[in-house]
MIZA-445883 format. One record per residue (C-alpha): residue number from 1; x, y, z. Coordinates in steps of 0.1 Angstrom, whole numbers, plus 5000, padded with zeros to 4 digits. Example, Ala and Ser with C-alpha at 12.3 -4.5 7.8 and 13.67 -1.06 7.14 Angstrom:
REM residues 2
REC  num    xx    yy    zz
REC    1  5123  4955  5078
REC    2  5137  4989  5071
END
This chain:
REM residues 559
REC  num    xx    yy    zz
REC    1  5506  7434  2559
REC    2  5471  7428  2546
REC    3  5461  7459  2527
REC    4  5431  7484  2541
REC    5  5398  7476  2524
REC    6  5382  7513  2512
REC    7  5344  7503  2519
REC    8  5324  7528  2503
REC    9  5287  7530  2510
REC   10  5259  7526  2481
REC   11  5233  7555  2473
REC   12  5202  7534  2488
REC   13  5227  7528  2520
REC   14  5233  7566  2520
REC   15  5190  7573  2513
REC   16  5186  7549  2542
REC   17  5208  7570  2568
REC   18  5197  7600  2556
REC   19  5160  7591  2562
REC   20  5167  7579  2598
REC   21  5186  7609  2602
REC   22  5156  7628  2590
REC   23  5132  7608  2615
REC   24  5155  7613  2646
REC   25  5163  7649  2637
REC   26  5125  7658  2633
REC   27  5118  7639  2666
REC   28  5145  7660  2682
REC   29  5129  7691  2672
REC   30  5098  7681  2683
REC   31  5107  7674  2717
REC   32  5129  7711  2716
REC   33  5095  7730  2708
REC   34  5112  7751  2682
REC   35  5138  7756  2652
REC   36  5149  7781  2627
REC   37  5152  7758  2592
REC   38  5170  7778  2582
REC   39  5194  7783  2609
REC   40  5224  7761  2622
REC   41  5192  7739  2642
REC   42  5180  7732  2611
REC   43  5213  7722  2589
REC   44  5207  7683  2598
REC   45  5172  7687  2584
REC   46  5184  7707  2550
REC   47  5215  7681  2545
REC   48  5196  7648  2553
REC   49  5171  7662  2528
REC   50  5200  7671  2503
REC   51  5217  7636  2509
REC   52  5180  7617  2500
REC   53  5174  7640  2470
REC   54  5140  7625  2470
REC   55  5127  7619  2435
REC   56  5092  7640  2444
REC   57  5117  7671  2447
REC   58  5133  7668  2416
REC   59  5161  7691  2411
REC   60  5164  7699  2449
REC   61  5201  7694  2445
REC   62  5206  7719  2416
REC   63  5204  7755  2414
REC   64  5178  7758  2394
REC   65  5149  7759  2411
REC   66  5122  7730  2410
REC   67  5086  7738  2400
REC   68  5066  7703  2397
REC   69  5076  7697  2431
REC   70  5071  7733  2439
REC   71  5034  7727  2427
REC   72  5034  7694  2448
REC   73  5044  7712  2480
REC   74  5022  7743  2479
REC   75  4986  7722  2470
REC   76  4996  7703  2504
REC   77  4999  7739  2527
REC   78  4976  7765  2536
REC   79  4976  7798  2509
REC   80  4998  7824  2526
REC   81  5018  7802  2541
REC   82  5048  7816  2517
REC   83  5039  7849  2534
REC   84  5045  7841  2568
REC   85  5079  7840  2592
REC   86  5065  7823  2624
REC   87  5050  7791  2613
REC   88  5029  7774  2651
REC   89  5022  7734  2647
REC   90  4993  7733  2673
REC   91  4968  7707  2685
REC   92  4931  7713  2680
REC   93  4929  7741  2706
REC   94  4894  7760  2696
REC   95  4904  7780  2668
REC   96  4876  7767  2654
REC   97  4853  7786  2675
REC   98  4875  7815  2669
REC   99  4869  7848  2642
REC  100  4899  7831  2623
REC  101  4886  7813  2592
REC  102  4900  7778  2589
REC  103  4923  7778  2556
REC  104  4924  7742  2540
REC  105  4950  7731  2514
REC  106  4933  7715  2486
REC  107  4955  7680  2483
REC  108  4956  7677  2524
REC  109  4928  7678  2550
REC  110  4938  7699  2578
REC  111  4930  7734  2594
REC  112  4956  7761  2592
REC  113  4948  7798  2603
REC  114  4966  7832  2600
REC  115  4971  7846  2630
REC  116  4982  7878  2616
REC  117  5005  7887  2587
REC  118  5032  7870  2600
REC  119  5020  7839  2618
REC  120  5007  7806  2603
REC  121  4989  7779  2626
REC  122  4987  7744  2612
REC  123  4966  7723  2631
REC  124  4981  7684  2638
REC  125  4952  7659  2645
REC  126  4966  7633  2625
REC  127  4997  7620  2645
REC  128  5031  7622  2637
REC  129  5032  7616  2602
REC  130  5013  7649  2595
REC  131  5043  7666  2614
REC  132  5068  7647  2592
REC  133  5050  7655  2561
REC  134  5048  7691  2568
REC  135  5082  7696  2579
REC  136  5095  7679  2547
REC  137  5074  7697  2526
REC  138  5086  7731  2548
REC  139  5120  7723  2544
REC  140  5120  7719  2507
REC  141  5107  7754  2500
REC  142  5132  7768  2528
REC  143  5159  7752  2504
REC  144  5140  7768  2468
REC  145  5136  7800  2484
REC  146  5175  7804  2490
REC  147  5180  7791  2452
REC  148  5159  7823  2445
REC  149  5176  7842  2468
REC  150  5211  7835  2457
REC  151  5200  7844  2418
REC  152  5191  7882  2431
REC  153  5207  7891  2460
REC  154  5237  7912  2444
REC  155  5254  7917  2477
REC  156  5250  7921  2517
REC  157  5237  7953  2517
REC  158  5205  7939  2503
REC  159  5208  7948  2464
REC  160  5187  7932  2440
REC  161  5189  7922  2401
REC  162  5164  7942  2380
REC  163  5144  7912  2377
REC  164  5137  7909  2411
REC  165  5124  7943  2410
REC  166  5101  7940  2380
REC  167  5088  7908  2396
REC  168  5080  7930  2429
REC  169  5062  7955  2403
REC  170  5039  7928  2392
REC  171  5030  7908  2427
REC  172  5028  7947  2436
REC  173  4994  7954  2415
REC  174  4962  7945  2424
REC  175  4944  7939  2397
REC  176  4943  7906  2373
REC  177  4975  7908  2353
REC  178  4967  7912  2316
REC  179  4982  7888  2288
REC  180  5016  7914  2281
REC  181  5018  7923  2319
REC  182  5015  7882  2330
REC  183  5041  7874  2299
REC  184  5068  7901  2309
REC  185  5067  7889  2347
REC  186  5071  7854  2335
REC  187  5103  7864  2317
REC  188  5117  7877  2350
REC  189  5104  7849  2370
REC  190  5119  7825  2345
REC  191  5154  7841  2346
REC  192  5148  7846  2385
REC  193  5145  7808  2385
REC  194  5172  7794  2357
REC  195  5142  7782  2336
REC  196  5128  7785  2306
REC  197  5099  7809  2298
REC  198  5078  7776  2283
REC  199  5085  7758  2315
REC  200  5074  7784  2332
REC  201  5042  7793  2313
REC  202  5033  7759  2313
REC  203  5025  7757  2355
REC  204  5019  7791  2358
REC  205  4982  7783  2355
REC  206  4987  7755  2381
REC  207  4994  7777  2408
REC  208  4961  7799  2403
REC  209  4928  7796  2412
REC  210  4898  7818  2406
REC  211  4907  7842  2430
REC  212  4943  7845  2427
REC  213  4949  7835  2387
REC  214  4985  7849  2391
REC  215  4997  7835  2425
REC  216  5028  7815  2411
REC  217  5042  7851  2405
REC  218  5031  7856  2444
REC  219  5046  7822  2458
REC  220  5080  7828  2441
REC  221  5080  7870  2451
REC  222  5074  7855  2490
REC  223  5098  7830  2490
REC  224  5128  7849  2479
REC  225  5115  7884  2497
REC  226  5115  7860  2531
REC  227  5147  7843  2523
REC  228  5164  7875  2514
REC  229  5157  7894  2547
REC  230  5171  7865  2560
REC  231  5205  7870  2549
REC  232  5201  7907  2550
REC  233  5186  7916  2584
REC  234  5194  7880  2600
REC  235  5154  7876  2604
REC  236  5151  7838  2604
REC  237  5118  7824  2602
REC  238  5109  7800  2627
REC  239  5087  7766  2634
REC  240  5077  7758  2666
REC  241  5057  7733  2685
REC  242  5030  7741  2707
REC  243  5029  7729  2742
REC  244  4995  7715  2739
REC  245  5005  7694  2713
REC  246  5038  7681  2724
REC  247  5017  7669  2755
REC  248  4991  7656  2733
REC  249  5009  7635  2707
REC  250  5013  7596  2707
REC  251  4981  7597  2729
REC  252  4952  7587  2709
REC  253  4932  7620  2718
REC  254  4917  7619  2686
REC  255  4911  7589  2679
REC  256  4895  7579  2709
REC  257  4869  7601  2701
REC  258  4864  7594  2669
REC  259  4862  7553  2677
REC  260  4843  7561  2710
REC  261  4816  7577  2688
REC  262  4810  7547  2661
REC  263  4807  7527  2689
REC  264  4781  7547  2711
REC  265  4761  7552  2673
REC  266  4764  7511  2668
REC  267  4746  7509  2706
REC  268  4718  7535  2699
REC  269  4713  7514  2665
REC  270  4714  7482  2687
REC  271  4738  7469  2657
REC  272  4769  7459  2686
REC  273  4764  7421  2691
REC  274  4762  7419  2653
REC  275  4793  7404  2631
REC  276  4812  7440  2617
REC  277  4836  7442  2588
REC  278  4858  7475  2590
REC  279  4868  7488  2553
REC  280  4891  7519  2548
REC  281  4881  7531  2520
REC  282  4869  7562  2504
REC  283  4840  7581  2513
REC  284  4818  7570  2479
REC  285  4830  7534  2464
REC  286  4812  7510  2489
REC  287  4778  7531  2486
REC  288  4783  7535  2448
REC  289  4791  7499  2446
REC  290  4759  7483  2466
REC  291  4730  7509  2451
REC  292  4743  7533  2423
REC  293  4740  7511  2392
REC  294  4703  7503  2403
REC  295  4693  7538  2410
REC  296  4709  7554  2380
REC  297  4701  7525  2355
REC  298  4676  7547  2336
REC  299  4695  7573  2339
REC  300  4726  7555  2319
REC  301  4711  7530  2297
REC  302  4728  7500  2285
REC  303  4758  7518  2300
REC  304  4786  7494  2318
REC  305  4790  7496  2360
REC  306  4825  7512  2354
REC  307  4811  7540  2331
REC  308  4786  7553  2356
REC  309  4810  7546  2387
REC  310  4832  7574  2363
REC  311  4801  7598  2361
REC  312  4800  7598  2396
REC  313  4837  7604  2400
REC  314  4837  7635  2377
REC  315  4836  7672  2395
REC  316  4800  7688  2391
REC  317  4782  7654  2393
REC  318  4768  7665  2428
REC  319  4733  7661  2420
REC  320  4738  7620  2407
REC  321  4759  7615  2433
REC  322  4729  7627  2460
REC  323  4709  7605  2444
REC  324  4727  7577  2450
REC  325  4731  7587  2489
REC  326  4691  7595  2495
REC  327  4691  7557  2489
REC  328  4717  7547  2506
REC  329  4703  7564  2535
REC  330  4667  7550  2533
REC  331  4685  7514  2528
REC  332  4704  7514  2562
REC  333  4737  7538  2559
REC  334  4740  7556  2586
REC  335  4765  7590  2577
REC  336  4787  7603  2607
REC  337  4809  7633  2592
REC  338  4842  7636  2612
REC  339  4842  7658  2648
REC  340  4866  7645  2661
REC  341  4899  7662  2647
REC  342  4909  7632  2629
REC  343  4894  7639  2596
REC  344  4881  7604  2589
REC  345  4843  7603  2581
REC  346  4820  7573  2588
REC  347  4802  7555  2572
REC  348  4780  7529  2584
REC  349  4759  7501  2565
REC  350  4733  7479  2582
REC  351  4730  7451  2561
REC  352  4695  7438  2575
REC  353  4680  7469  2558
REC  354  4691  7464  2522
REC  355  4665  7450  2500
REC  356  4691  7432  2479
REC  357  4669  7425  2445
REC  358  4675  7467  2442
REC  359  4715  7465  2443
REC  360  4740  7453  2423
REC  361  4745  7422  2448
REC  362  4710  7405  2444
REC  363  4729  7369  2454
REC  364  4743  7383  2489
REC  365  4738  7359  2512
REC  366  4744  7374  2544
REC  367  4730  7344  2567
REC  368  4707  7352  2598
REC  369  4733  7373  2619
REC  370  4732  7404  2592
REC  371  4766  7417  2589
REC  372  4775  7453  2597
REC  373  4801  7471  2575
REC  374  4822  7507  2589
REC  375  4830  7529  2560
REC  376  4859  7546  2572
REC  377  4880  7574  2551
REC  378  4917  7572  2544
REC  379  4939  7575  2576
REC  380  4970  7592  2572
REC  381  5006  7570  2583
REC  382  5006  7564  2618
REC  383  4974  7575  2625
REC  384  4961  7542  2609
REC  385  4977  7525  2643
REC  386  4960  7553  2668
REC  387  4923  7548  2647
REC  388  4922  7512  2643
REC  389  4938  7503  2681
REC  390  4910  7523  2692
REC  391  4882  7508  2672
REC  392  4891  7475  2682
REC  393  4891  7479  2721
REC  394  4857  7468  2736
REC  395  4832  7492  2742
REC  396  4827  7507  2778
REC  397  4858  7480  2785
REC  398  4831  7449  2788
REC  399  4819  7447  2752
REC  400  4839  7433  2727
REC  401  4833  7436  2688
REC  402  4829  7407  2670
REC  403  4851  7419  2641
REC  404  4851  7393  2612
REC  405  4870  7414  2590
REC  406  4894  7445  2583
REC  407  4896  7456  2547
REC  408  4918  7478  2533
REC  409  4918  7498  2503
REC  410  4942  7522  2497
REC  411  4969  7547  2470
REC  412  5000  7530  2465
REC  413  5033  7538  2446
REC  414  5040  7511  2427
REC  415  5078  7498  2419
REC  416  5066  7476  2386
REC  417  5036  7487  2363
REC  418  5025  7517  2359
REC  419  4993  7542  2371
REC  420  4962  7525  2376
REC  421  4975  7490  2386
REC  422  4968  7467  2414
REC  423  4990  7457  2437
REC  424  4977  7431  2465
REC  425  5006  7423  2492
REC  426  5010  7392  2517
REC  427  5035  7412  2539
REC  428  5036  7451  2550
REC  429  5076  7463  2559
REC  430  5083  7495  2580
REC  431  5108  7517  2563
REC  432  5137  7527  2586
REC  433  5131  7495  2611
REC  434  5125  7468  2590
REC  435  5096  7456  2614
REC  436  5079  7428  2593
REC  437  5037  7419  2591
REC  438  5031  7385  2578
REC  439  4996  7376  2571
REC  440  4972  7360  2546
REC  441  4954  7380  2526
REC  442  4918  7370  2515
REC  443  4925  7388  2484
REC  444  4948  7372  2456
REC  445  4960  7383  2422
REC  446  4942  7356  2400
REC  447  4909  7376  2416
REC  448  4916  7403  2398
REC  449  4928  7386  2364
REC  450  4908  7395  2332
REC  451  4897  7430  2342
REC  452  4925  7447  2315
REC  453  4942  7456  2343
REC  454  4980  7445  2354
REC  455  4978  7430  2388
REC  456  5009  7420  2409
REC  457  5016  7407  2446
REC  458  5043  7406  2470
REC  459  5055  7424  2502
REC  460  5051  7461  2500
REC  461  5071  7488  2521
REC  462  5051  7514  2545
REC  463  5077  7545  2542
REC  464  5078  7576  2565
REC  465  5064  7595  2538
REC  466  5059  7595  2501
REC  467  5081  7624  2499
REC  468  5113  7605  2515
REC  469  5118  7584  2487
REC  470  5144  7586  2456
REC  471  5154  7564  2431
REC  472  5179  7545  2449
REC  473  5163  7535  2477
REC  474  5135  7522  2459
REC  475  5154  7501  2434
REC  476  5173  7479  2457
REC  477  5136  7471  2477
REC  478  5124  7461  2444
REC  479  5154  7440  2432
REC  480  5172  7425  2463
REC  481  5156  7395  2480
REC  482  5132  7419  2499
REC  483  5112  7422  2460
REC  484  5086  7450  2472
REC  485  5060  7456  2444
REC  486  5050  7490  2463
REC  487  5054  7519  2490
REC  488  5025  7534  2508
REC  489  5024  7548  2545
REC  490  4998  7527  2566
REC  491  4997  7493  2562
REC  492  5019  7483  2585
REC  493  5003  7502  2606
REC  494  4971  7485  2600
REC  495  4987  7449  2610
REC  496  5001  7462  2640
REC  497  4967  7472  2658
REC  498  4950  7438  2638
REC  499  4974  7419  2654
REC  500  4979  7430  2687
REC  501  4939  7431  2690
REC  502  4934  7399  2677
REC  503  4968  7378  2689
REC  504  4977  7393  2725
REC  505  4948  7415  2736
REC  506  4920  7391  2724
REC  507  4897  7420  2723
REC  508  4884  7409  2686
REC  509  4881  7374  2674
REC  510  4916  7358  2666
REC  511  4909  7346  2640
REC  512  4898  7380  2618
REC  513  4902  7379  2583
REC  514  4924  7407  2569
REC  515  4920  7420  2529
REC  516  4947  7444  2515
REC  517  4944  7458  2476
REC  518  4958  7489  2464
REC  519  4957  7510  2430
REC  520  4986  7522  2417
REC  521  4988  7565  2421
REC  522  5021  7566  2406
REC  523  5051  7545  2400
REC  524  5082  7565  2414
REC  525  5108  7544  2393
REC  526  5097  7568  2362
REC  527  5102  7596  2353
REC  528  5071  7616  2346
REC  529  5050  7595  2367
REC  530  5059  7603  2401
REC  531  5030  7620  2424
REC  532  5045  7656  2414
REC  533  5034  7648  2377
REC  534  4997  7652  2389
REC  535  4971  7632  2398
REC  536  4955  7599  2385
REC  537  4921  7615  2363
REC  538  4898  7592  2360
REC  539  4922  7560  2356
REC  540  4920  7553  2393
REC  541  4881  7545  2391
REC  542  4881  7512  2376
REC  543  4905  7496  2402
REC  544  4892  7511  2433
REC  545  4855  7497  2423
REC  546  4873  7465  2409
REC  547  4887  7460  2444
REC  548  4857  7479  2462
REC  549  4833  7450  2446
REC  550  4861  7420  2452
REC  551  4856  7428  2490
REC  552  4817  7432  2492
REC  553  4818  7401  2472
REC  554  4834  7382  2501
REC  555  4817  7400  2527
REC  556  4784  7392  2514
REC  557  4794  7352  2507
REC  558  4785  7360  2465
REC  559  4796  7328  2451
END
């Protein structure tokens, strides 16, 4: 009798199911309208999450509870959110033209707004993705709250450690905590959550801002307080959908709009029967790149391209950076700040109005149909599909756009290298479906060889969401036969609306040229350089205006 086989699944099989599991599960929600994470409708969440152990969450799966990713996942939701039990994911339903004042996490564009002290709004323009994202991040400090909770709670009845109640003294005052006040609270806080004092002295500062230096005491105090009524008076807080949006969603409402607009402002400026290149970029690198070296030449002498594109990067360099734009504007850009809901600003550049001796492209040759370029900002996973599908589609349904060219330049995680590398790929695959995007880039690495910079290309992976991803998972991509040099969340996306515009819908030329480049933000094989160990300083300047200028130099036929 031929002996059972015990077949025994690997961790990156495991990650795999737990991240579909985490896809359906948060669809299922979704479509339910509400959940209590907490609560048994939201154990598949917590154990899917627990199962991944996704290396931006760190120590998720000890008891101790985990600070960098912590920091990670409170600079990505509104202040007060720590606060609040009832937490409403709502479309864009007027609350901007309410009293409330629109709260907006620093590392993540969208408008939250307290309702009252026990209700949080978070607006979703941004498609699914955004609700992914959030309910990740949500769901991680669920699961750290209950770590404090479990190191104070004495018993049922609701009894609590005396460090819990020093740390209530301190979140208690209203003042600015002086040095000896701030280093006692620490030494709670640190045995409240199984760390050192150093470890937590050293993000403490993190946390703060001007107007709340001591809000990491406040985060923590929230958390626990929240999770321990939970336990106590069985007062779960809850997430739900509103019906707006659950009617909205997967209908590119938003982008519509927001395509719909750059189209009507191309008419008015009679630029719509000219050849257009689309680059997603970032708001300054394409401006920078065409006029800042000429207009700030006397301002750096005998200074290199890269240092002054750095200047201009720095915080407080507002006034060089206006400069740059008052020329831009007089030399054909045309500025269209986002009102649309989906938080991508416009640029556009008419190329017939750039006197080219005064840039740094003076051998552009852009023949006698001048070219067009759209700026646009970083879309956010899925809503690359919902922007670009709508920018593509003729205008008024009779008027196609001759689109020559999509560019894309984006953040990446990279799986070989390290921070401030390139990565150009020649296929995009979707996490979780294994969809594949063929296509030929019209960038390649030798482009970018002799810059100091390590440049590598291959297929790259578009996940769910940066914070879905552990060690595991990411190793067999990189070594089985699929070799992915990187993860990043929209360029699949991308391909998907370039190709069914250009290959079944023939609203765009079939023919479009498509260029992909990113810069590594963080390589998520090592430790200490994952997106929780902070962001890129200045080392991401020199790559995006490396690949900024490798695109321009195409677009503008620079031999």
């Amino acid at each position: 009798m031929k002996e059972t086989k015990n077949i025994s699944r690997s961790r990156a099989q495991e990650s795999s199911a737990a991240i579909e599991k985490m896809y359906i599960t948060m669809r299922h929600l979704f479509n339910r309208g509400f959940y209590k994470p907490m609560g048994i409708s939201g154990d598949t969440l917590r154990e899917a999450l627990l199962a991944l152990r996704p290396e931006i969450y760190g120590n998720i799966a000890e008891e101790k509870v985990e600070l960098n990713g912590l920091l990670y996942v409170i600079e990505r939701l509104p202040v007060g959110i720590e606060e609040c039990r009832f937490i409403n994911l709502t479309s864009d339903e007027g609350y901007s033209k309410s009293h409330f004042q629109a709260i907006v996490p620093p590392k993540r564009r969208r408008n939250c707004y307290r309702i009252d002290e026990e209700q949080m709004n978070v607006e979703i323009t941004r498609g699914r993705s955004d609700i992914y994202d959030i309910l990740t991040h949500l769901t991680f400090i669920f699961i750290e709250s209950h770590k404090i909770r479990n190191r104070v709670l004495l018993d049922d009845a609701g009894e609590v450690s005396r460090d819990w109640f020093k740390l209530e003294q301190a979140v208690s005052q209203k003042k600015k905590l002086t040095l000896v006040e701030k280093e006692k609270a620490i030494s709670h806080a640190a045995n409240i959550l199984g760390r050192t004092f150093e470890e937590v002295l050293d993000i403490y500062d993190a946390f703060g801002s001007a107007a709340a230096p001591d809000r990491f005491l406040h985060v923590i105090f929230w958390l626990g307080k929240l999770a321990i009524e939970e336990i106590v008076d069985d007062n779960k807080r809850t997430i739900t959908f509103s019906p707006i949006l659950r009617e909205r969603l997967g209908h590119h409402i938003h982008g519509e709009i927001w395509a719909t607009k750059i189209k009507e402002v191309l008419e008015e400026n009679e630029l719509l029967d000219r050849p257009i290149h689309v680059i997603s970029a970032n708001m300054h690198s394409v401006m920078n790149s065409i006029f800042a070296t000429e207009v700030l030449k006397t301002k750096f002498k005998d200074k290199s391209d890269f240092f002054i594109y750095e200047e201009l990067s720095k915080s407080g360099a507002d006034a060089v950076r206006n400069q740059v734009e008052e020329v831009a504007l007089k030399f054909g850009m045309i500025s269209l700040p986002d009102t649309s809901g989906t938080n991508i600003d416009i640029q556009i550049f008419d190329t017939a109005k750039i006197d080219w001796e005064k840039t740094s492209f003076p051998k552009a040759n852009t023949g006698d149909k001048k070219p067009v370029l759209i700026v646009m900002d970083y879309a956010f996973g899925e809503q690359a599909y919902e922007t670009i599908d709508e920018l593509l589609k003729p205008f008024k349904k009779d008027t196609l756009l001759n689109v020559e060219s999509v560019s894309i330049m984006g953040k990446a995680g990279i799986l070989e290298g390290g921070k401030g590398d390139i990565m150009i790929p020649n296929a995009h695959i979707n996490e979780g479906t294994a969809d594949n995007y063929f296509f030929h880039n019209e960038l390649s690495a030798e482009m970018f060889e002799g810059n100091d910079i390590a440049v590598f290309a291959g297929p790259m992976v578009t996940v769910l969401g940066t914070s879905l991803q552990n060690r595991d998972l990411l190793k067999f991509f990189h070594e089985s036969t699929w070799g992915i040099i990187g993860l990043e969340m929209e360029g699949s996306y991308y391909q998907k609306a370039i190709q069914s515009a250009s290959k079944i819908r023939k609203s765009v030329p079939h023919d479009v040229k498509v260029r992909y480049a990113y810069y590594a933000s963080d390589n998520p094989l090592e430790t200490g350089s994952t997106l929780a160990s902070g962001g890129l300083g200045t080392t991401g300047v020199k790559p995006t205006y490396l690949i900024t200028i490798k695109i321009l130099e195409q677009i503008f036929n620079v031999k």
